[in-house]
Structures are given as C-alpha cells and as structure tokens.
C-alpha positions in Angstrom: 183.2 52.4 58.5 179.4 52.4 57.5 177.1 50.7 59.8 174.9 48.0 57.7 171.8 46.9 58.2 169.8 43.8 57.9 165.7 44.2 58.1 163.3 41.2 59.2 159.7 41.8 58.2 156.9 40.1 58.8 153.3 40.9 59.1 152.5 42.5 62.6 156.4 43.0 64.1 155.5 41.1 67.1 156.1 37.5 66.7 158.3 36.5 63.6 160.6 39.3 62.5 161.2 40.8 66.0 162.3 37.0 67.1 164.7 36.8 64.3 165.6 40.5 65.0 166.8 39.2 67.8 168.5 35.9 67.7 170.6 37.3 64.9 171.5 40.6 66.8 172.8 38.6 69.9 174.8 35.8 66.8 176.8 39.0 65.5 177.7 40.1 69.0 178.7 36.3 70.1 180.5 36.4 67.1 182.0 39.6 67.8 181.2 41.1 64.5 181.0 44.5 63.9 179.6 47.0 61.6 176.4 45.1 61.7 173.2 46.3 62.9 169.6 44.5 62.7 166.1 45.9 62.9 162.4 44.7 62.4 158.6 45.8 61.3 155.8 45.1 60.4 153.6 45.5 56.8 150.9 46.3 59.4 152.2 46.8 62.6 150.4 48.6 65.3 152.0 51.0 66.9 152.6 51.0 70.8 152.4 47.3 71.0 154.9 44.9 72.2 156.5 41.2 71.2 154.4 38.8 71.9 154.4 36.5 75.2 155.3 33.7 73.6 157.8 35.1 71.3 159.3 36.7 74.4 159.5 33.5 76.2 160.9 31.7 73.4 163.7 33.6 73.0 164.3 33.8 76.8 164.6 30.0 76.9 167.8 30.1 74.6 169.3 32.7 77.0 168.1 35.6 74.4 166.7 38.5 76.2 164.8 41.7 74.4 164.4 44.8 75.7 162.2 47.6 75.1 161.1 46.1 71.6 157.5 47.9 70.6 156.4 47.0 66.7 157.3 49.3 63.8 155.8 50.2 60.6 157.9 49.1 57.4 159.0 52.6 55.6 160.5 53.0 52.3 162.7 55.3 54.8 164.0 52.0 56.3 164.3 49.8 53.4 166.1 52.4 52.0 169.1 52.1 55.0 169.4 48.5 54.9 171.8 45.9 53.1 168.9 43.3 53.2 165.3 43.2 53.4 164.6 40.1 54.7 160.9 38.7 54.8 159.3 35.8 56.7 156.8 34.8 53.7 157.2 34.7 49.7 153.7 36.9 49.8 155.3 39.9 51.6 158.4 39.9 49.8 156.1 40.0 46.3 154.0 43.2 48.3 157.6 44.6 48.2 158.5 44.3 44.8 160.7 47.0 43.3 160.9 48.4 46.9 165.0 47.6 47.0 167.3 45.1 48.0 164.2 42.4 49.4 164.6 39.2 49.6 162.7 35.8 51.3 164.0 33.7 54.4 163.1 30.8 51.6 165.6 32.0 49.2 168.3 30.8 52.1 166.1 27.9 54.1 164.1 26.6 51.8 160.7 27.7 53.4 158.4 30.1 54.5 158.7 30.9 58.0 154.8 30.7 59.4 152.7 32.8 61.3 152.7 31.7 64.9 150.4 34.3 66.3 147.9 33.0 68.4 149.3 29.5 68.8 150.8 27.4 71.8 154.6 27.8 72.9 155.7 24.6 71.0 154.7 26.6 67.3 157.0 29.7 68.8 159.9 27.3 69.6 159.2 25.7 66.1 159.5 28.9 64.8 162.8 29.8 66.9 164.3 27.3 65.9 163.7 27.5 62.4 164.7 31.2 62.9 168.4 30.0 64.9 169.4 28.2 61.4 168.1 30.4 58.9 170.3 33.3 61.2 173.4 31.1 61.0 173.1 31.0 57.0 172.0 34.8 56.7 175.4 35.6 58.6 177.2 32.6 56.1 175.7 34.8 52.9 175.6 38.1 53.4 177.5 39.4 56.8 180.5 37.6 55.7 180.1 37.7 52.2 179.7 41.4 52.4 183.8 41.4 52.9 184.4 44.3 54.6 
C-alpha cells in the first residue's frame, strides 16, 4: 500500500501550517491510522529557520512535541505527491490555482485560519485550537473517506 500525503501551507512554514502539520500527524498515530503521512511549507519560507516559539509552545501545552521541524519551500514536486493541498487562507489557495488537488481549511471550518506571527501566546492557542477541530474534520473527510 501507497503512502498518502496531506500538505498544510501557509505563508512562512513556521507558525500555521507546521502547527497543523503537527497536531494532525500525532491524531493519525493516536488513532492508529496508517498509510497516512503529513507535511508542511511555506509560499515563502526561509530556508534554515525553525517553528516559531510560540507555535512550539503551543503545541507543547497539548502534549504535542515537534522535532527537528526547519520551514520548507512549497514545490510543484510536493504538491504533486500529496492527496491534499491544504491551505491556511482563501488567498494562498487562489496563488495555487490549477496547481493540483488544493483546497482551503475554510472549505471544511468555515474560516480562514489567521496569521499569528508576531502576536502573544493567547493568538497561537487561538490558532491551535482552531487547528485541533479543523484536523478532526480533515481526518472525518478525506483520511477516512479516502476508503482504503
């Protein structure tokens, strides 16, 4: 069987899509699904940084740890290997048009998911959580809809 792929993106890859990169990497393996893999980048990510502090700690407080995470620039290479192209604002997902199978986290939660970058720990945990429902439904529509 096929590894498959979901891909966050968000601006940077160091606050947003590497947080939901995250949370819905450690739902699959509570879940004990298989066959499921998830990655993140960035439209403009700088190379050899690192998820933010904040991002970090957020995701520590819910007991989800990330390890050696450094930002990625979005490839059609990428796209290309994954199921879904999921991204964090209606805008990015229009910069991808006609790049494959992209969708936005509003198309399953009803929102964009904001930019945090810069702001206090409350905004991050905002985001978080936002990001810990949206996962939930992604796995709901396309993990377990994907039938195999």
């Amino acid at each position: 069987m096929k590894r498959k792929k979901i891909l966050f993106v968000c601006s940077g890859n160091t606050c947003r899509s590497p947080m939901a990169e995250a949370i819905l990497r450690s739902k699959i393996k509570g879940r004990k699904i298989k066959w499921w893999d998830v990655a993140s980048c960035g439209l403009f990510a700088e190379v050899g940084g690192s998820i933010s502090a904040n991002s970090r700690r957020a995701l520590e407080e819910i007991g989800v740890r990330v390890e050696k995470f450094t930002p990625r620039q979005l490839t059609q290479g990428i796209i290309d290997k994954s199921v879904a192209v999921i991204c964090m604002t209606e805008k990015q997902k229009q910069i991808l048009e006609g790049c494959g199978k992209v969708y936005c986290i509003k198309e399953f939660c009803g929102s964009d998911v904001p930019d945090p970058y810069g702001c206090d720990i409350e905004v991050y945990r905002t985001t978080r959580d936002y990001l810990l429902r949206a996962c939930d439904i992604i796995i709901e529509k396309i993990v377990l809809a994907d039938g195999e």
